[in-house]
Phi, psi and omega in degrees: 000119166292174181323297187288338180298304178291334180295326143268022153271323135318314189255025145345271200293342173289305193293322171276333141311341180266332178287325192287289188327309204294328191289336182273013177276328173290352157226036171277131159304180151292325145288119180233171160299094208217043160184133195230160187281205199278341198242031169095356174259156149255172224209347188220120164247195203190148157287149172309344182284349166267007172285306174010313184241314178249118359264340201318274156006309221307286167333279201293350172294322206251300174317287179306329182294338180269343183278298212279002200267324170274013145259014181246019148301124199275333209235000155089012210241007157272345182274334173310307183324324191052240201294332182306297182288329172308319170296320191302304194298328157319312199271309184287338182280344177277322186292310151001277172320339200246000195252314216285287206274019149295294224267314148339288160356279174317315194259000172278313191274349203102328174206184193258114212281323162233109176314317191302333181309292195291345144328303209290303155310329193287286160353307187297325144349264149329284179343251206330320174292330176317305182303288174311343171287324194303348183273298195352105134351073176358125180214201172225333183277307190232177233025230160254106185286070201242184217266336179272335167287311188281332201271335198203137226264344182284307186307334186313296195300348151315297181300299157316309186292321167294319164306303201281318180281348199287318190300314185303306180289337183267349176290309198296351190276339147329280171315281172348289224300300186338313195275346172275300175269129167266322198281106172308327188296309196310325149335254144034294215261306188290338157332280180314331194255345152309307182296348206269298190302312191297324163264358178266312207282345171296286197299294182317311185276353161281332165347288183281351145279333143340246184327318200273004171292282192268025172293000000 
């Protein structure tokens, strides 16, 4: 696959919420909804001219920033990666996509008919990025990035491999919990302590590879 090919295929996923927007703008009031609480009402509006940036936007923002960050790598190992950054910029631009026309979705019906959807993308999230960080490369921009991972190159590939399925099981354990629990605060709260583990334990075990490199 070539250059130009993957670049339009980003920009697939860039383009459809803003093609979705332009078909829902004659019939958006001039007030929308444009922030909903925990159980799925909204609770904040805005003119419609701020879907423009939120979500319209959202996607090409994320897009150029993925263009300029390898080139201010000092050390150059994210263009080393090849088709690998390219899937990292594949994956977050379908996620975009898919949170941008939800929410479009939302502000169109007034609210969010199941709060538990952006659970479920976020999970699928995790899933999929958990499998790509085990490939991931010592870099300075994307995976985990402790002081322990970055000083030494067996613990980076440790850390990943281990980092990345616990990122998979807590995504699919995400999805599960979404499709089980209905009361959003309860969501909510074990949601957090799942996001909580997912960044403690990655960290914590390069530590203890760490130490045990240089015992």
């Amino acid at each position: 696959m070539n250059k130009l090919t993957k670049e339009a295929i980003l920009w697939i996923f860039i383009l459809l919420p803003i093609l979705y927007l332009w078909m829902l703008w004659d019939q958006l009031p001039q007030t929308v909804p444009t922030h909903f609480n925990i159980n799925g009402e909204a609770d904040d509006w805005s003119d419609k001219s701020m879907l423009l940036y939120i979500p319209g936007l959202m996607g090409i923002v994320i897009y150029l920033l993925m263009l300029i960050i390898p080139g201010i790598d000092p050390k150059k190992k994210l263009d080393q990666m090849g088709d690998k950054f390219f899937m990292l910029r594949l994956i977050i631009g379908v996620f975009i996509c898919g949170i941008s026309l939800y929410i479009l979705h939302a502000t169109k019906t007034g609210a969010m008919s199941g709060p538990n959807i952006i659970m479920i993308l976020i999970g699928g999230f995790f899933t999929v990025f958990g499998n790509y960080m085990q490939t991931v490369r010592p870099n300075y921009f994307v995976g985990i990035r402790t002081p322990w991972t970055l000083e030494n190159e067996e613990v980076w590939k440790a850390t990943h491999r281990l980092g990345g399925k616990v990122w998979m099981a807590g995504g699919i354990l995400i999805i599960l919990m979404a499709l089980m629990i209905h009361e959003p605060a309860t969501m909510a709260i074990w949601t957090g302590v799942v996001l909580i583990a997912l960044v403690l334990v990655p960290i914590v075990y390069s530590y203890t590879e760490f130490k045990k490199v240089r015992a």
